[in-house]
N, C-alpha and C positions, 0 to 999 in steps of 0.2 A: 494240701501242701504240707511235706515234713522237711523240717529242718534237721539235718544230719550233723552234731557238733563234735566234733573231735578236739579233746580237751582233758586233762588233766581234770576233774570235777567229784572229787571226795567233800564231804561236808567240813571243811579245815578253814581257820581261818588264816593260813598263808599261802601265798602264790608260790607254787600257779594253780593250786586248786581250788584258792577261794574264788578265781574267776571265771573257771569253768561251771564250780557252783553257782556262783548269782547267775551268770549269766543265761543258765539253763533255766532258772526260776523266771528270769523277765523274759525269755521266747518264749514260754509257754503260756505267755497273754497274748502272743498274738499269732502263734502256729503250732501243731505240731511237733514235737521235738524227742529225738534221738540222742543219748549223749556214749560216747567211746570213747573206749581208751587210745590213746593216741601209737601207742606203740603194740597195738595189736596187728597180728598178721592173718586180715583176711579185707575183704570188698564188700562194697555198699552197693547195693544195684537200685538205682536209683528210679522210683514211678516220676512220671510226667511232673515236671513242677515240682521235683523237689531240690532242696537248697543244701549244697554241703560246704560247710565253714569250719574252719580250723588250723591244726599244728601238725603242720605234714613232717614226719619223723627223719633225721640226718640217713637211715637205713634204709635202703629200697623195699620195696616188697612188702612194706606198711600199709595201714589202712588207707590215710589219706590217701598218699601215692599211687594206692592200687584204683583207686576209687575217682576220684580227678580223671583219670582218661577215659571212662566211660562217658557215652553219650546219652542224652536224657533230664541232664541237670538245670534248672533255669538259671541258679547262680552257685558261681566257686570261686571261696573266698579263704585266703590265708591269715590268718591272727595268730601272729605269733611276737615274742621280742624280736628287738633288730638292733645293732649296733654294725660299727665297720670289720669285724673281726671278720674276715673272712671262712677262719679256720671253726664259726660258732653258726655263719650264716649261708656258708657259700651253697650248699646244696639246695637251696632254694629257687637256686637258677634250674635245677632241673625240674621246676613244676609252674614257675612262675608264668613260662609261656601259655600254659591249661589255663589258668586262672582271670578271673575279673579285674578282681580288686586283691590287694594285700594290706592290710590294716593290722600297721607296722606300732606295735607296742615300744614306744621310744620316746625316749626324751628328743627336747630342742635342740641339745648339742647337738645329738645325730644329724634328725629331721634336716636341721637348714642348712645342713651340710653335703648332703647325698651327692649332690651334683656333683661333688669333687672324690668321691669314691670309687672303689672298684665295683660298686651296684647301683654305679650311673643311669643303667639301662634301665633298673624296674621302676626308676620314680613316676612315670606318669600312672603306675598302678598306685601306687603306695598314699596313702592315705595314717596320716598321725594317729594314733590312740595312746591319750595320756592315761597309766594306769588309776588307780582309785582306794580311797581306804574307808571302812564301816565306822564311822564315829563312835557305834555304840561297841563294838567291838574292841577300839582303841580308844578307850575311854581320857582325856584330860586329869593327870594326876599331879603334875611336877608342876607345884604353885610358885616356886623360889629358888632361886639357885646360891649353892653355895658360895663361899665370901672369895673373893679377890686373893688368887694363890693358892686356891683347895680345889680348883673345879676339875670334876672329872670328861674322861671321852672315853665313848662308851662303841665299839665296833661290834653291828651284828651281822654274820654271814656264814657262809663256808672259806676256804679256802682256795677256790678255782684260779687259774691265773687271772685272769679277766678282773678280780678283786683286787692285786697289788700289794698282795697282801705285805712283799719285800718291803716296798715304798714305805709304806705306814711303819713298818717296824722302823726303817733308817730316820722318820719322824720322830716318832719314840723314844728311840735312842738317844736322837740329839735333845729332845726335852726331858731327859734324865729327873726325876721329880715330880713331874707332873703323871698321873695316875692315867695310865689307857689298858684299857681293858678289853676282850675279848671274847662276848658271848657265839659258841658255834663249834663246829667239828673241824678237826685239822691240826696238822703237825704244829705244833709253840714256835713261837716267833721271839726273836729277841723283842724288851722293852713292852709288851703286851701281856697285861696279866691274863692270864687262862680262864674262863670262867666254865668254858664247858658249853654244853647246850643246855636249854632256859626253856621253860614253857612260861611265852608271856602273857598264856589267858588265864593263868592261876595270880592269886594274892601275890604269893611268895616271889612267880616271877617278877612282877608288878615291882615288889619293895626292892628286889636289888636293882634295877631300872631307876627308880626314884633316888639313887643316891648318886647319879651323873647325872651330867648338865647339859654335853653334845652328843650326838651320834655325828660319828667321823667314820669317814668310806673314801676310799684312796684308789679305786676303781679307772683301769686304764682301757677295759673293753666291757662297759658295763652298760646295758641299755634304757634300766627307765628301773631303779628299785624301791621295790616299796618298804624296805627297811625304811626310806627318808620319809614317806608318808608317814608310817607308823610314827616314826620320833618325832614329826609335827604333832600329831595329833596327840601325841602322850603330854606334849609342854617342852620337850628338849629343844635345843636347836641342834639342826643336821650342816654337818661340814663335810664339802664334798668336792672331789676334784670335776672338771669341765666334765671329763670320761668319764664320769658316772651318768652322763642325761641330762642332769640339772644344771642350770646356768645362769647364770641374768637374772634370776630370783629374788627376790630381800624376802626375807624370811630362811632362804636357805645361804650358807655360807659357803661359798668358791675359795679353792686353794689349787696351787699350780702341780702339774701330775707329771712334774719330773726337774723340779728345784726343792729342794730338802728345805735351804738358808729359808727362800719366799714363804715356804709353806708353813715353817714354825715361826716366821715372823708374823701372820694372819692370829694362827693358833694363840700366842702369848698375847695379844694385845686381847685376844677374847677371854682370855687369861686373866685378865686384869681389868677390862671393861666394867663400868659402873653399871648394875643391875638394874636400870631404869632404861635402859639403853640394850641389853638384853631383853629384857620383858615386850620392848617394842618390835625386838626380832621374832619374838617369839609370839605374839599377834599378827605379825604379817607373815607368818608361816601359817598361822589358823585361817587366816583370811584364803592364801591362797589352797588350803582344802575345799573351803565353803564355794567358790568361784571355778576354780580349777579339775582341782584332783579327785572329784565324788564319782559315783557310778551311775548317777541320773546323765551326766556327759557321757562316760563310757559307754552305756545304753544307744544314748541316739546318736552316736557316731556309728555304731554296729547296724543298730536297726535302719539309719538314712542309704547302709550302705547292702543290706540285705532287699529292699524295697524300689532298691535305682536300678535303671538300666545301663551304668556306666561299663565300659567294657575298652580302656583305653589299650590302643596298640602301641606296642615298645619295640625298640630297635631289634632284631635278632641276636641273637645267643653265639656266641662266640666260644669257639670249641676250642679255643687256647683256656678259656677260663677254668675249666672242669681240670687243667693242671696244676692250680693253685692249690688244690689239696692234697695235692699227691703227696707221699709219706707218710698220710696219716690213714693207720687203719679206721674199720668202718667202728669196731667197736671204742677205738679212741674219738674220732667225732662225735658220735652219739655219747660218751660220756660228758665231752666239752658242751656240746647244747641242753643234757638233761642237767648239769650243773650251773648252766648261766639259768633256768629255770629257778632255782632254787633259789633261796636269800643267798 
């Protein structure tokens, strides 16, 4: 039996190819294993009993897609991110009918939401996977935070819309003083200082990381980023709107994703908070790694899901849906999902 994985899977330690990576190393304790590029154009012809899991591409004529209709396979499985954006997800209805299971890389905003979305239909497929981060990889540096009035927030990403990235600057702006910054690629934003892009497995990345205090993500179709793990596991604390994924957290910090006044009134008071009181936040973001966010969960939510014989059936496919993308070229969709891939 071979496992066919279709996945971003370079030896890097950010997503999405750190999770192609691992994940290829933990299949291959207990199958066979294949790993492709996800935006390759050809087919998999699959022997007796074998397994193809992955990130079917917004473009037809892709691998996964071309490969999912064949018969032969014992299990076909989607793992990709998920959010409500239509315009990042909606092509998935074109494959979701082929498929098992979909093991829906997402936060709990999403997740306990679905039922009230436009991708009503695929929930009895869909299946949670919280992402994960290498402790050793993102090593615990940030023992102290600066004093009461000095503290920095610290935004790592691209620029895709799905980040908001407008929102955060009109933050910004209104906390005129307070230091936000901007490690990543993309047009300058007011009130955001520029930093560029960062390589944060070097020293040097490291030391400008250590001189702010929060990672702030202002994400209005964001589905599960591991920016926020990273900045737990570094020591910072992450501030994040609902539409980032995260939610109901303590360790992680909630701000409203379209009240400016709400959102700097959160921000100032962590502004000013007494450092014993941060320290505690930032314990209960380590905790929810240790419990939550690692790759030993991502593992056996993959593996319970590659070993079952679930194969729930969803309501049909409704061919007014496939109009909701209309206006968007194919190469504009495919830039919108290989971007929300990215940080």
């Amino acid at each position: 039996m071979t496992v066919h994985l279709v996945y971003p899977h370079q030896n890097l330690i950010s997503a999405p190819n750190v999770i192609g990576y691992k994940l290829s190393i933990e299949l291959r304790k207990h199958f066979d294993v294949v790993t492709h590029d996800w935006d390759s154009i050809k087919t998999i012809r699959p022997n007796s009993g074998d397994i193809l899991i992955g990130h079917p591409h917004p473009i037809r004529f892709t691998i996964f897609r071309n490969s999912v209709k064949l018969t032969g396979w014992r299990r076909k499985i989607i793992m990709q991110p998920y959010n409500f954006d239509y315009s990042q997800v909606g092509y998935i209805d074109d494959v979701i009918d082929e498929c098992d299971l979909f093991l829906a890389i997402t936060g709990d905003y999403w997740f306990k939401n679905i039922k009230n979305s436009s991708t009503s239909r695929w929930l009895p497929k869909m299946k949670q996977l919280n992402l994960a981060v290498d402790r050793l990889q993102f090593p615990q540096f940030k023992k102290s935070f600066n004093p009461p009035g000095e503290r920095r927030f610290l935004y790592i990403g691209n620029d895709h819309r799905g980040k908001n990235l407008s929102y955060l600057s009109s933050i910004a702006t209104k906390l005129y003083g307070y230091e936000f910054a901007w490690a990543g690629k993309g047009a300058a934003y007011s009130g955001l200082k520029k930093l560029g892009y960062i390589d944060f497995a070097t020293s040097t990345g490291r030391q400008v990381v250590e001189n702010y205090d929060f990672m702030i993500t202002a994400g209005k179709a964001d589905a599960n980023p591991t920016t926020i793990l990273e900045a737990l596991s570094w020591g910072l604390i992450p501030i994040c709107t609902e539409t980032s994924g995260y939610c109901s957290e303590f360790g992680i910090v909630n701000i409203s994703n379209d009240d400016v006044d709400s959102a700097c009134s959160v921000i100032s008071e962590l502004q000013f908070m007494e450092a014993d009181d941060l320290s505690r936040l930032a314990k209960a973001g380590d905790v929810l790694l240790t419990q939550k966010y690692n790759w030993k969960s991502f593992f056996s939510v993959v593996l319970d899901s590659l070993f079952s014989d679930a194969n729930p059936s969803i309501p049909p496919k409704l061919v007014a849906s496939q109009s909701r993308v209309s206006g968007i070229t194919l190469k504009g969709l495919a830039k919108l999902v290989v971007n929300n891939l990215k940080k």
